[in-house]
Backbone as CSV, one residue per row, in Angstrom:
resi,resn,N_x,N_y,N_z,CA_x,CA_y,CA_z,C_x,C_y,C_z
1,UNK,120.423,56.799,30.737,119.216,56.056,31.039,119.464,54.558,30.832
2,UNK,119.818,53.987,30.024,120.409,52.586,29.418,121.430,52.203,30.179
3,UNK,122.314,52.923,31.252,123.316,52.573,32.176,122.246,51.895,33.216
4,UNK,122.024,53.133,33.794,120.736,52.995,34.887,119.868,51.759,34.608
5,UNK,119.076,51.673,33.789,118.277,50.271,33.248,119.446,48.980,33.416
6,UNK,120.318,48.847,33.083,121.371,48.057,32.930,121.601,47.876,35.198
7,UNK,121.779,48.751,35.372,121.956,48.569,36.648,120.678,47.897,37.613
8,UNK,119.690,48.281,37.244,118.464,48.071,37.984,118.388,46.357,37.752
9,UNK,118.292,45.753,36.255,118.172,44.270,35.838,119.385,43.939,36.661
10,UNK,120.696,44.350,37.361,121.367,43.659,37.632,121.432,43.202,39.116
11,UNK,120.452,43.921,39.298,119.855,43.767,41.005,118.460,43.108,41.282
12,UNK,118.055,42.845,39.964,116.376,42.130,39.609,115.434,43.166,39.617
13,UNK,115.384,44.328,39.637,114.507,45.040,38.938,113.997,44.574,37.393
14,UNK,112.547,44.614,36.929,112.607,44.655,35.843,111.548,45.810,35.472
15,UNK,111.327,45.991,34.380,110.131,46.840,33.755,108.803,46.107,33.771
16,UNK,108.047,47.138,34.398,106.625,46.708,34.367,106.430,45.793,33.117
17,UNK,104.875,44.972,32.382,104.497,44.998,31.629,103.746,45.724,30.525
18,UNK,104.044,45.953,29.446,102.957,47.092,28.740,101.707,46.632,29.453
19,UNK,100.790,47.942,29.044,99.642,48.340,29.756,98.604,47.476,28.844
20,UNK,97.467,47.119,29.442,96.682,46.290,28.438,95.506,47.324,27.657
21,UNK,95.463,47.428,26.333,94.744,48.298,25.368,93.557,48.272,25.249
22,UNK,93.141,47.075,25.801,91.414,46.586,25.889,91.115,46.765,27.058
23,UNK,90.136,47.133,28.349,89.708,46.353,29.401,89.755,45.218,29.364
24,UNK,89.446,44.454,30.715,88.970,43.108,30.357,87.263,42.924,30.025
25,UNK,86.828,42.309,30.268,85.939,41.430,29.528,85.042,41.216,31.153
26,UNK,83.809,41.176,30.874,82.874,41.416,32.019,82.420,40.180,31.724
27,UNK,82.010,38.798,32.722,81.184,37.404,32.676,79.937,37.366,31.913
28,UNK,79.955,37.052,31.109,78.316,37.125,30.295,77.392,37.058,30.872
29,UNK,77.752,35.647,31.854,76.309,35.646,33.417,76.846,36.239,34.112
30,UNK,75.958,36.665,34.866,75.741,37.632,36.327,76.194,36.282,37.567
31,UNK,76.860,36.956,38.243,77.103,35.761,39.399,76.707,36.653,40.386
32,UNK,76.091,35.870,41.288,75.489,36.237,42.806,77.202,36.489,43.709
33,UNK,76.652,37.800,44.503,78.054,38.137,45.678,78.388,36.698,46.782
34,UNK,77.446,35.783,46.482,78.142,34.123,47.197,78.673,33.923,46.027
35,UNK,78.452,33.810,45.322,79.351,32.662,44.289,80.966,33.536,44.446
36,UNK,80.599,35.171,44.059,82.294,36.069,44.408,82.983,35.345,45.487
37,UNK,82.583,35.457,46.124,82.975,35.144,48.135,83.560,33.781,48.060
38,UNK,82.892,32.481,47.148,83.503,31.387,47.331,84.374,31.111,46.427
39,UNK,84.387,31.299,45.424,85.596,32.151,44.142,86.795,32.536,44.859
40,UNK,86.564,33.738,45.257,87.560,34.044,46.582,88.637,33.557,47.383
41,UNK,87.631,32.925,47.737,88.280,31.995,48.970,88.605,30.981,48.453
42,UNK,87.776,30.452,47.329,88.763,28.970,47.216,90.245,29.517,46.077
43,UNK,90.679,31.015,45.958,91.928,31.080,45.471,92.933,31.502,46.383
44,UNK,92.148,31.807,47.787,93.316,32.184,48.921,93.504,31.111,49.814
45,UNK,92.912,30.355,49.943,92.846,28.895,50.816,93.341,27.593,50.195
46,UNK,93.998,27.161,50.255,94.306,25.563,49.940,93.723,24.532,49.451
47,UNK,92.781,23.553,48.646,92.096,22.830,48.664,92.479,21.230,49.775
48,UNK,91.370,21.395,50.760,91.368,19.982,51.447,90.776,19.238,51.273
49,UNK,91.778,17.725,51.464,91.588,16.733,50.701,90.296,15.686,52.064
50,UNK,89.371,14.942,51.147,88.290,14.870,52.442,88.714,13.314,53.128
């Protein structure tokens, strides 16, 4: 098993991260499904400059 592991890092495989023991943590405020949507999008889109 420790060969194998040894082989995998040498090709850039690595091991997942441990698993997280807590959930996360839910927003104390409630956000409206616009505020999600622009949240969203402003982490898949670029910011333009005006």
């Amino acid at each position: 098993m420790e060969e194998q592991r040894e082989l995998l890092e040498a090709v850039g495989v690595v091991p997942l991260p441990p698993e997280q023991t807590e959930p996360a943590k839910a927003p104390k405020k409630a956000v409206s499904a616009f505020e999600k949507g622009v949240a969203a999008l402003a982490q898949t889109r670029p910011a333009r400059a005006l």
